[in-house]
PLY file of the C-alpha trace (Angstrom):
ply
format ascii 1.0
element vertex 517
property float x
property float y
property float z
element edge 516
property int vertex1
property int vertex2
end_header
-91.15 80.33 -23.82
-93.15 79.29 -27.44
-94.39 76.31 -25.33
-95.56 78.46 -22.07
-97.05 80.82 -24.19
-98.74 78.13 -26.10
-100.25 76.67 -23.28
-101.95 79.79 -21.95
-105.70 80.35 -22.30
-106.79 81.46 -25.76
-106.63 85.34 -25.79
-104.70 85.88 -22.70
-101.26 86.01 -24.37
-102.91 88.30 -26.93
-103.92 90.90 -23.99
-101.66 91.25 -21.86
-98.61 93.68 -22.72
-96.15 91.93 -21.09
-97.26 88.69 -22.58
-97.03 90.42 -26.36
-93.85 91.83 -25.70
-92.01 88.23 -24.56
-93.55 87.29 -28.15
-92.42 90.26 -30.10
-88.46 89.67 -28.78
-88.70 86.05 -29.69
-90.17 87.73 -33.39
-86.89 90.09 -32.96
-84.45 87.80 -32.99
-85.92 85.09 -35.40
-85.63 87.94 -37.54
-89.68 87.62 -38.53
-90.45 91.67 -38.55
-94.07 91.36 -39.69
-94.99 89.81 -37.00
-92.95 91.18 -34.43
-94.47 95.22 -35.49
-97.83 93.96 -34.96
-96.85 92.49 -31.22
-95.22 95.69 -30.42
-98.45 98.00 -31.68
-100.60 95.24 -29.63
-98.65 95.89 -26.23
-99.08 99.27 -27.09
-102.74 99.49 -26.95
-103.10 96.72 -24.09
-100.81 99.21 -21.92
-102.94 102.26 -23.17
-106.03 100.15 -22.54
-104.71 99.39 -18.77
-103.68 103.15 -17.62
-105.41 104.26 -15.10
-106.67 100.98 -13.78
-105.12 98.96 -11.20
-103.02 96.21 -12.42
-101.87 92.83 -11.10
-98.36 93.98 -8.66
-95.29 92.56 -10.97
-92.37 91.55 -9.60
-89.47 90.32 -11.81
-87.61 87.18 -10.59
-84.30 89.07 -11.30
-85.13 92.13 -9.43
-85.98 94.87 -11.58
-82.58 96.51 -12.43
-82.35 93.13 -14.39
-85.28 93.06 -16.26
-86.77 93.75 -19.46
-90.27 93.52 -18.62
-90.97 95.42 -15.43
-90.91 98.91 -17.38
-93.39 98.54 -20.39
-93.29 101.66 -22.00
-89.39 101.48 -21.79
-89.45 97.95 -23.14
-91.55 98.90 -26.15
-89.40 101.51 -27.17
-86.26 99.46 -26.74
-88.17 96.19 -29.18
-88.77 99.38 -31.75
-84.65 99.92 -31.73
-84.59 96.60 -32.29
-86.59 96.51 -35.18
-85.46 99.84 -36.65
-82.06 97.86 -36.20
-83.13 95.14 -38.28
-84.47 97.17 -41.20
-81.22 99.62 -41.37
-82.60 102.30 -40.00
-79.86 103.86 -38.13
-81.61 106.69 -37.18
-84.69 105.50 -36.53
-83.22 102.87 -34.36
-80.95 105.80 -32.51
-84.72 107.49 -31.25
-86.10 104.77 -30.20
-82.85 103.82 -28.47
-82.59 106.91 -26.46
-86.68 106.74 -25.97
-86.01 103.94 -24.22
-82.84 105.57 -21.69
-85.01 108.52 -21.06
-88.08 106.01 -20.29
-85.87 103.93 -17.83
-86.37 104.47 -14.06
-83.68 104.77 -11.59
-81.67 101.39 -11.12
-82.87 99.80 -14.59
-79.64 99.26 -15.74
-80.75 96.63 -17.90
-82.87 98.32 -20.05
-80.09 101.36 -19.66
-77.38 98.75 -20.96
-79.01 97.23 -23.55
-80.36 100.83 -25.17
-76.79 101.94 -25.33
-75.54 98.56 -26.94
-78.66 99.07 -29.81
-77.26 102.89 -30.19
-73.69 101.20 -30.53
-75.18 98.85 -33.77
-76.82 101.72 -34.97
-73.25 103.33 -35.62
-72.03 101.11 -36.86
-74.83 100.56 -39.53
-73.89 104.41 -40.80
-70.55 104.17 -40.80
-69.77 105.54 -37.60
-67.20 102.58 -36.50
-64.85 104.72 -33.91
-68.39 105.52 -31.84
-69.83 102.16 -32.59
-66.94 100.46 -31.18
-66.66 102.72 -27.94
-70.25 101.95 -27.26
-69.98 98.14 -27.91
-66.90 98.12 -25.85
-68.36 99.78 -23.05
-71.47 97.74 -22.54
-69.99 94.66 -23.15
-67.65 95.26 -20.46
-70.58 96.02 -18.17
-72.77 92.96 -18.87
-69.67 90.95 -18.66
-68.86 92.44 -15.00
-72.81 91.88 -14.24
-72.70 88.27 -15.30
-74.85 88.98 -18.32
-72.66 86.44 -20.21
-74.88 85.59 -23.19
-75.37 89.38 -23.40
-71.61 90.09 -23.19
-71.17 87.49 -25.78
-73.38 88.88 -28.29
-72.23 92.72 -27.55
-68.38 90.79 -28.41
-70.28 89.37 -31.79
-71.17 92.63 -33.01
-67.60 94.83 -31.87
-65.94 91.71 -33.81
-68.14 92.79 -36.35
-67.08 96.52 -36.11
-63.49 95.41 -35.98
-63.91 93.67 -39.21
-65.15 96.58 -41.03
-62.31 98.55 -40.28
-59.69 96.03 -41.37
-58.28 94.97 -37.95
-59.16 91.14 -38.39
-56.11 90.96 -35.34
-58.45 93.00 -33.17
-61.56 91.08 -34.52
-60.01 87.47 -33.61
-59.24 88.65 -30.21
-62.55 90.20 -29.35
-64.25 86.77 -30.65
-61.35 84.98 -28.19
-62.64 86.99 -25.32
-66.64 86.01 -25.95
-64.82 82.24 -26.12
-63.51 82.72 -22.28
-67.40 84.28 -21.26
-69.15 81.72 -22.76
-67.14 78.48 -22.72
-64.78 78.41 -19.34
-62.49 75.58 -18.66
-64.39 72.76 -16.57
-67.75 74.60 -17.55
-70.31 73.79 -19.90
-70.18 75.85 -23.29
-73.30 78.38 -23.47
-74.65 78.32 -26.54
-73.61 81.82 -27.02
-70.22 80.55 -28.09
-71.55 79.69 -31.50
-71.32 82.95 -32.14
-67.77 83.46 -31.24
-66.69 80.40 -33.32
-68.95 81.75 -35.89
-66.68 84.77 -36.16
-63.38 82.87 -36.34
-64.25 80.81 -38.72
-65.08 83.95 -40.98
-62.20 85.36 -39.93
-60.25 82.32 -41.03
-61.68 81.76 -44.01
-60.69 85.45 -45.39
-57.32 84.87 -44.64
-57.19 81.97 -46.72
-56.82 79.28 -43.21
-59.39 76.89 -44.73
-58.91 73.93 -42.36
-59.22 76.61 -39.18
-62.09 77.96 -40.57
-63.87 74.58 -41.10
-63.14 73.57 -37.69
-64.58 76.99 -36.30
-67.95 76.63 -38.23
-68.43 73.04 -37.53
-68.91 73.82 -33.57
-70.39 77.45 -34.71
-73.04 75.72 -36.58
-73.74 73.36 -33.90
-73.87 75.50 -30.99
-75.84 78.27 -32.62
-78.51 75.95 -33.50
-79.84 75.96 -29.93
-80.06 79.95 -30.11
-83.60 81.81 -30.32
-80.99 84.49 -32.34
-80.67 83.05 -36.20
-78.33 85.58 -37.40
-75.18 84.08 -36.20
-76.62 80.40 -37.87
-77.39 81.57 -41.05
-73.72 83.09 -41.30
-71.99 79.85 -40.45
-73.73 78.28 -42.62
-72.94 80.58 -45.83
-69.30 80.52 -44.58
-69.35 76.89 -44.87
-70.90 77.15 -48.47
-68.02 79.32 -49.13
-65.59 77.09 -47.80
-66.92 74.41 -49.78
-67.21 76.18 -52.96
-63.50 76.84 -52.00
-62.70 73.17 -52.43
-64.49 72.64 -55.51
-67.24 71.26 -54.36
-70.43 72.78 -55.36
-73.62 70.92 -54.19
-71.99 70.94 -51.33
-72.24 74.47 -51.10
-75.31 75.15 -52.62
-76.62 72.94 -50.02
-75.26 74.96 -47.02
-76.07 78.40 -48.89
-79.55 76.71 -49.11
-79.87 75.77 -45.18
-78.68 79.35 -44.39
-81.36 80.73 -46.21
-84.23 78.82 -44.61
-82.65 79.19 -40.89
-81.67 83.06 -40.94
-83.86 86.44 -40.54
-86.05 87.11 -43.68
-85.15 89.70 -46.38
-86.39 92.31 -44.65
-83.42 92.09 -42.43
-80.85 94.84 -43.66
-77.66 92.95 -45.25
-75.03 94.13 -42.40
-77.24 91.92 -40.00
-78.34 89.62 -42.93
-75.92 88.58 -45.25
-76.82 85.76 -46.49
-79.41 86.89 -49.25
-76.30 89.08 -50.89
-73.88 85.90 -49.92
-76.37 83.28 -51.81
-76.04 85.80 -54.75
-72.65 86.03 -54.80
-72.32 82.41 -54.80
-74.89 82.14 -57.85
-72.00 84.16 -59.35
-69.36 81.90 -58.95
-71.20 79.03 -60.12
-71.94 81.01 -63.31
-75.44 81.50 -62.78
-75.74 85.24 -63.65
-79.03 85.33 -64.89
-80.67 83.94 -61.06
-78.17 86.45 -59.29
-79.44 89.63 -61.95
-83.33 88.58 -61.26
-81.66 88.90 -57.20
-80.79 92.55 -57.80
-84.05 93.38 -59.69
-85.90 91.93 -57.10
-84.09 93.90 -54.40
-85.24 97.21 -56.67
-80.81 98.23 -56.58
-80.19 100.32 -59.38
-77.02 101.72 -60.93
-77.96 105.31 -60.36
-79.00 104.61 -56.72
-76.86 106.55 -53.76
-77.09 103.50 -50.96
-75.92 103.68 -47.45
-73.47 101.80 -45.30
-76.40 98.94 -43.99
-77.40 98.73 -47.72
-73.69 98.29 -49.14
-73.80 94.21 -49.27
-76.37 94.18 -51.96
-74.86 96.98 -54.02
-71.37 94.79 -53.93
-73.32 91.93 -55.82
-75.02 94.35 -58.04
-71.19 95.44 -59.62
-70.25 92.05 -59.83
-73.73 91.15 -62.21
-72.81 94.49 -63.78
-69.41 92.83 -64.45
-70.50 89.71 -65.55
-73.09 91.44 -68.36
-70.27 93.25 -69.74
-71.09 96.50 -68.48
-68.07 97.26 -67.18
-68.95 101.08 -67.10
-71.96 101.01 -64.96
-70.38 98.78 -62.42
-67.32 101.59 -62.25
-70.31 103.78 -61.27
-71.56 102.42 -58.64
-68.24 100.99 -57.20
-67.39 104.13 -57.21
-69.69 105.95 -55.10
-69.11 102.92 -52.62
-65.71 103.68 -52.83
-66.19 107.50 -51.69
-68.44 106.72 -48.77
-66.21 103.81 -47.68
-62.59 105.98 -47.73
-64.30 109.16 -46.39
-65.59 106.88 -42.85
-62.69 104.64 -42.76
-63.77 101.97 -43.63
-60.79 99.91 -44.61
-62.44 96.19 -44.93
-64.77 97.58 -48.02
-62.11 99.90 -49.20
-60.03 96.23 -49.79
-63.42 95.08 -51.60
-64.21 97.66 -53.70
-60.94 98.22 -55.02
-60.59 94.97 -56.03
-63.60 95.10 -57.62
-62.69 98.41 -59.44
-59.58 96.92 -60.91
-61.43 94.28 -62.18
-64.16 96.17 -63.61
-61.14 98.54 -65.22
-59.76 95.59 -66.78
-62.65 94.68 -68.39
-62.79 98.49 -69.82
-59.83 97.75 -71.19
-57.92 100.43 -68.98
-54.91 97.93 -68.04
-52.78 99.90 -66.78
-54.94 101.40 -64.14
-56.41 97.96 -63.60
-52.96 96.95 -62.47
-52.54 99.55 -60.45
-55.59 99.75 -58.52
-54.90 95.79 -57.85
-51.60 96.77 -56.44
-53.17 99.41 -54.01
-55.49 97.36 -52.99
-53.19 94.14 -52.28
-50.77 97.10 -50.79
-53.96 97.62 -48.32
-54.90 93.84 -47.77
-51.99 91.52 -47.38
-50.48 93.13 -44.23
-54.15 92.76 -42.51
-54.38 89.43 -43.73
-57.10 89.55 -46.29
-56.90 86.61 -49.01
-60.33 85.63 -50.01
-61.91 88.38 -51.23
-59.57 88.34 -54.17
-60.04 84.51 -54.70
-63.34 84.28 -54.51
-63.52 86.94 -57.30
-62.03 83.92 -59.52
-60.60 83.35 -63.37
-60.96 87.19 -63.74
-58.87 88.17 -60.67
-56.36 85.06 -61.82
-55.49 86.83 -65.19
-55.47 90.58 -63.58
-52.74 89.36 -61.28
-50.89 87.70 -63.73
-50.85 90.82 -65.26
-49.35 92.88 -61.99
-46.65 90.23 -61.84
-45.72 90.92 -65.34
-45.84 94.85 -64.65
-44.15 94.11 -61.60
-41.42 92.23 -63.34
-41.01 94.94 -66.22
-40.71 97.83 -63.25
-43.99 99.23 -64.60
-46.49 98.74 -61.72
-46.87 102.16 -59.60
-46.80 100.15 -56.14
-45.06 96.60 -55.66
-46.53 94.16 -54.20
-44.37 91.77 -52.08
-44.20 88.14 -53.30
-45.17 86.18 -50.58
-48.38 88.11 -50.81
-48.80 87.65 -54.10
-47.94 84.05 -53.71
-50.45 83.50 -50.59
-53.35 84.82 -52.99
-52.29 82.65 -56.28
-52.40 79.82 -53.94
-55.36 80.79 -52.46
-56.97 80.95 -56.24
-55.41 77.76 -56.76
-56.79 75.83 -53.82
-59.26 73.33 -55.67
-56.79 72.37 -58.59
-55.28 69.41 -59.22
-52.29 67.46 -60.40
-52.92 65.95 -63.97
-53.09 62.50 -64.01
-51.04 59.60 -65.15
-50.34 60.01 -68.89
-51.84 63.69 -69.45
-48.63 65.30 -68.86
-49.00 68.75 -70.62
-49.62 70.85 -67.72
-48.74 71.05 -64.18
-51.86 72.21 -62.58
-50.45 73.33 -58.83
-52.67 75.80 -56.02
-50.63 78.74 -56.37
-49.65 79.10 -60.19
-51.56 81.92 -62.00
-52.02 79.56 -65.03
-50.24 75.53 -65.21
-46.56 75.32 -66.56
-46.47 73.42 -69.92
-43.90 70.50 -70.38
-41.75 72.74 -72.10
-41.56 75.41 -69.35
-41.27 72.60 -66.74
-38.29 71.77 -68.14
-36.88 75.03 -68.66
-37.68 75.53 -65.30
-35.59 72.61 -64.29
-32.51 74.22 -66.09
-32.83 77.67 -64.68
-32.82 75.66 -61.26
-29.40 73.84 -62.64
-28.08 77.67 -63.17
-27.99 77.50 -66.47
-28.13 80.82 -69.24
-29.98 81.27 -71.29
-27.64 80.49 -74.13
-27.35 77.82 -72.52
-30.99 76.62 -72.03
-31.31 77.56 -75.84
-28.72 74.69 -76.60
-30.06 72.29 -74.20
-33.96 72.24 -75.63
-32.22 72.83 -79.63
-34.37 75.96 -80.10
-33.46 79.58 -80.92
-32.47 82.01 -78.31
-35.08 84.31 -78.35
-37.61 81.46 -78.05
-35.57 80.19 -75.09
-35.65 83.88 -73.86
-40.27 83.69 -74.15
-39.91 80.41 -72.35
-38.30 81.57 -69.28
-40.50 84.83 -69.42
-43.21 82.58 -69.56
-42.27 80.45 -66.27
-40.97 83.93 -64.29
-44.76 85.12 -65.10
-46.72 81.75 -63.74
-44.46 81.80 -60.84
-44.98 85.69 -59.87
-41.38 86.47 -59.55
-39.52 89.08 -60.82
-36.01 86.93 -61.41
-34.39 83.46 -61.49
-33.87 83.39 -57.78
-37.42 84.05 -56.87
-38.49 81.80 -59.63
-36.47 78.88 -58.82
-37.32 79.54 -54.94
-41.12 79.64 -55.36
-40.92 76.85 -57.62
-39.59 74.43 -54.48
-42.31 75.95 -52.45
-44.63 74.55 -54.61
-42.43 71.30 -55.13
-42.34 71.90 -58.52
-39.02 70.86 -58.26
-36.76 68.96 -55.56
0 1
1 2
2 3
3 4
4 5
5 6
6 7
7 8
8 9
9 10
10 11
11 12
12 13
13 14
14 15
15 16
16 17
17 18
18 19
19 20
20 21
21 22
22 23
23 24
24 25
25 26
26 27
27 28
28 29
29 30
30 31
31 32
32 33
33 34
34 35
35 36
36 37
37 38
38 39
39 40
40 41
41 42
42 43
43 44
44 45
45 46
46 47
47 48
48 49
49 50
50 51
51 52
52 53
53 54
54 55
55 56
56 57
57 58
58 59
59 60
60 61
61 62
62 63
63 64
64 65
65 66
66 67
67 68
68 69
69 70
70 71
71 72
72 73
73 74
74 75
75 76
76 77
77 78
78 79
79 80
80 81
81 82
82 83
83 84
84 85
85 86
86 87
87 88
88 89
89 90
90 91
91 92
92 93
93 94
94 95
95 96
96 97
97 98
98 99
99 100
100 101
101 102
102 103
103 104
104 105
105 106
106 107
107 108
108 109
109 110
110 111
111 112
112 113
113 114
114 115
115 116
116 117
117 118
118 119
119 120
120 121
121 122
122 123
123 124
124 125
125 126
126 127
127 128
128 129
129 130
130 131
131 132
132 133
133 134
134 135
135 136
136 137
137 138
138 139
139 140
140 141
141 142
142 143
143 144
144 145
145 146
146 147
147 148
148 149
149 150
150 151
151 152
152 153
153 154
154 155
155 156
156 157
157 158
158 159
159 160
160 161
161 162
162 163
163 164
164 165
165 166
166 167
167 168
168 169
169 170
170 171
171 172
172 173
173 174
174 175
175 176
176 177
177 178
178 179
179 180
180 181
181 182
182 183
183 184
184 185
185 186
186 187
187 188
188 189
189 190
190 191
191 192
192 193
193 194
194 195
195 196
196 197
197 198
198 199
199 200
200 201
201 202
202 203
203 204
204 205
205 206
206 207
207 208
208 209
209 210
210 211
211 212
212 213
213 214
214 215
215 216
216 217
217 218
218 219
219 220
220 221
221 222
222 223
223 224
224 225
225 226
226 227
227 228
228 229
229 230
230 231
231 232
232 233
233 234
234 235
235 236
236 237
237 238
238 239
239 240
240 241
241 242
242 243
243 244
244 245
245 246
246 247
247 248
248 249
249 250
250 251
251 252
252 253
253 254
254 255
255 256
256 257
257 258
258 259
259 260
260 261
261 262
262 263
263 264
264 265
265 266
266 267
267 268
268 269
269 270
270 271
271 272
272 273
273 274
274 275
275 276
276 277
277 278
278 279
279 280
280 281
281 282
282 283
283 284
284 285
285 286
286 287
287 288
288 289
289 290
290 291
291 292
292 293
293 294
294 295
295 296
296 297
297 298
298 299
299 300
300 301
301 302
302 303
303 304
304 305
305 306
306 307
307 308
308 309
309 310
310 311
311 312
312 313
313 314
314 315
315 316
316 317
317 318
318 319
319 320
320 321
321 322
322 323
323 324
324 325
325 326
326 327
327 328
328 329
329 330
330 331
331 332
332 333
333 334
334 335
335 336
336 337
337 338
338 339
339 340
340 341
341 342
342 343
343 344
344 345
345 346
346 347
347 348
348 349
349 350
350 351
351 352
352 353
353 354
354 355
355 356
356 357
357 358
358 359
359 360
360 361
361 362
362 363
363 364
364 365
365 366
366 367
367 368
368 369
369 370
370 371
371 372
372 373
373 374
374 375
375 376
376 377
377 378
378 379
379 380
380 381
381 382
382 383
383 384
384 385
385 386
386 387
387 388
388 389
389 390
390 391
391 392
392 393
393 394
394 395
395 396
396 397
397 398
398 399
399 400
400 401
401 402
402 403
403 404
404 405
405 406
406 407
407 408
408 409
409 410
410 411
411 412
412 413
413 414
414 415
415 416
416 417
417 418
418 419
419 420
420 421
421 422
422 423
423 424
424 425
425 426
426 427
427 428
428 429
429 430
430 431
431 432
432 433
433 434
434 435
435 436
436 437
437 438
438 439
439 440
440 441
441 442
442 443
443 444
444 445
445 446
446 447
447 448
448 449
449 450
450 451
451 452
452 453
453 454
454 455
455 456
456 457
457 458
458 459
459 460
460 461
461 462
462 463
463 464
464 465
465 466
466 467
467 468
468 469
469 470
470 471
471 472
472 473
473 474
474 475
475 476
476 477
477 478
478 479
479 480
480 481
481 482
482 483
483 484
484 485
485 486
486 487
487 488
488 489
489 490
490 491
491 492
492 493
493 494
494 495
495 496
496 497
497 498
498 499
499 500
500 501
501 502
502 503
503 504
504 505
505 506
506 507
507 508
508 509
509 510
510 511
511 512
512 513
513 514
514 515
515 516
């Protein structure tokens, strides 16, 4: 379309409204807003210009049920959803949206179909998730029985999306399954349009800790959405590749990918629900310990502590907590996770609940309020493991390591208010653990294994050997010619590392992690 329109005389493109508005969608989904709100204001004066006078007949190839273009005043106010969309403007985006179903003429389902699925996004970008997933559900389902597959696709991008933010990353993986059988049928070339659904997968994966299934999602993601005029779903699969390279310890590597993402996605004016990657290329500038570039971030975003933000805005304010963290101001970050918190459990929105809370316990630890630190981890592990969620408490890093260390203690000394079940525990400390490694030859002091909340000493690796040969601790005391009570701190030490609460579980998780034969 860039190339017809190039090839036009000078000035046509710029005068006729139909002409503008093929140029402000392309503007749309680039994510380029500047441009795209001066297109829209042009078509609106050419059409103004035009009424009255006869016009060239136009008849859409597709028929016009189908199109997008054979109803200009409809079509304008459908782009201006768009862009309201964009900037996070639920409301804004929910007149236009119904501007544009009131401006529709009989049989233009099209423009019908696709002002309902912008009223559906606008939902879900203030909190509405129960009415933003009816909508999404509904119109997907009718593009779908239409033949509108890349349409159908993207409707099943953003309902995966909705899914998500409820918690149900089951529900999420099958909706993203579902765009995979519209878009890539057996015997059938792939549309591009599956990009997106791998795109989704591989998120999916990667928060429940499935690192190899999430690379493999992203790889043909990234490749597929590449050839789509819509950046969005590009620039995600390209932070979730940074992320699973950061994952695996390596860092340029994911600098590098953060970096592409940045360059191929929607600009900042793009709210962060549809934009993630500025608050994802902060977060990451976090985790490689450069607080100072992600603080100048937050400034430059104009978030404050003592701001009230909105659902579309939440993203940002997430990163702003964890600077908060990182500059020692534990307090102020409490504030605003807070608020977050309120708006988040009074919609239902379970998938930030998990977030926040884990954020608040850390943020509690570092007020020195451990015991409600411990407890607010439990909760929110309570919350996460049974939905799968692993990543967003190891990407929170050494912090999170020590706070659970801490649960298992409390668990193991029947002073946590909610216990957590092992193998959760266990699937997170391995998750934290993913890009350690063995010591090598001759170091010998530590065992440094994905999964331990800090490396067993040579001592405690051979206690741990003893308590796996049965013995008591009288008996280990004997063994290692030390006195009882210090034989006593050593096996406290090795139950704590391992997360378990006795000798059984210790000893069991400990040949998990082939520790020991």
């Amino acid at each position: 379309m860039q190339r017809w329109l190039a090839a036009l005389p000078a000035g046509l493109a710029g005068s006729r409204p139909r002409l503008l508005l093929a140029q402000a969608r392309l503007g749309l989904l680039s994510g380029h807003l500047e441009g795209a709100e001066d297109l829209l204001d042009s078509a609106e004066r050419a059409q103004a210009s035009t009424a009255g006078v006869a016009q060239e007949p136009y008849e859409p190839s597709t028929g016009r049920g189908a199109s997008l273009l054979a109803n200009i005043p409809a079509t304008i106010a459908l782009d201006r959803a768009f862009l309201a969309e964009l900037r996070g403007d639920a409301e804004q985006a929910i007149a236009y949206a119904s501007r544009a179903r009131a401006e529709a003429g009989d049989g233009e389902w099209m423009l019908a179909s696709q002002a309902g699925g912008y009223l559906g996004v606008a939902e879900w970008l203030r909190g509405h998730l129960g009415e933003a997933e009816r909508l999404l559900s509904s119109h997907t389902a009718q593009w779908r029985a239409a033949g509108q597959n890349a349409l159908a696709v993207r409707g099943c991008h953003h309902l995966g999306q909705v899914q998500r933010a409820q918690g149900r990353l089951d529900a999420a993986i099958g909706t993203y399954q579902l765009a995979l059988e519209i878009a890539a049928p057996p015997g059938r070339p792939a549309l591009p349009a599956a990009g997106m659904a791998y795109v989704g997968l591989a998120e999916v994966a990667y928060q429940r800790g499935e690192l190899d299934d999430a690379l493999r999602h992203v790889t043909e993601g990234i490749a597929q959405c590449r050839q789509l005029p819509y950046t969005q779903p590009l620039a995600t699969g390209l932070a979730t590749l940074a992320w699973i390279r950061q994952a695996h310890g390596d860092t340029p590597g994911a600098w590098e990918a953060m970096s592409e993402a940045a360059r191929a996605g929607p600009t900042s004016a793009v709210t962060g629900l549809l934009n993630p990657v500025p608050s994802q290329r902060a977060r990451l500038l976090l985790a490689q310990d450069a607080v100072a570039a992600a603080a100048r971030w937050t400034q430059q975003q104009g978030l404050s502590a003592q701001d009230e933000p909105g659902y579309a805005q939440e993203p940002g304010y997430l990163v702003l907590a964890r600077v908060l963290l990182a500059q020692d101001r534990a307090g102020q970050a409490l504030a605003v996770l807070e608020r977050l918190h309120v708006a988040a459990a009074t919609q239902g929105r379970i998938g930030s609940v998990i977030e926040i809370r884990a954020l608040q316990a850390l943020a509690l630890a570092a007020s020195a309020q451990e015991a409600s630190a411990v407890d607010t981890l439990a909760e929110a592990l309570t919350l996460a493991c049974p939905l799968g969620y692993v990543r967003v408490f190891a990407d929170e890093g050494a912090p999170m390591s020590a706070l659970l260390g801490r649960l298992v203690a409390a668990q193991r000394a029947d002073q946590a208010a909610a216990r957590v079940p092992l193998g959760c525990l266990a699937q997170v400390l391995r998750a934290l653990g993913a890009k350690d490694t063995a010591p090598g030859p001759g170091r010998g002091t530590a065992a440094a294994v994905p999964g331990l909340v800090e490396p067993l000493t040579a001592r405690e690796l051979e206690v741990l050997r003893l308590l796996a040969a049965g013995m008591p601790n009288q008996a280990i005391a004997a063994e290692l010619v030390v006195a009882l009570d210090t034989a006593k701190k050593h096996v406290s030490h090795v139950l704590g590392k391992l997360g378990a609460a006795n000798r059984t579980e210790a000893v069991a998780r400990a040949r998990q992690l082939s520790l020991i034969p």
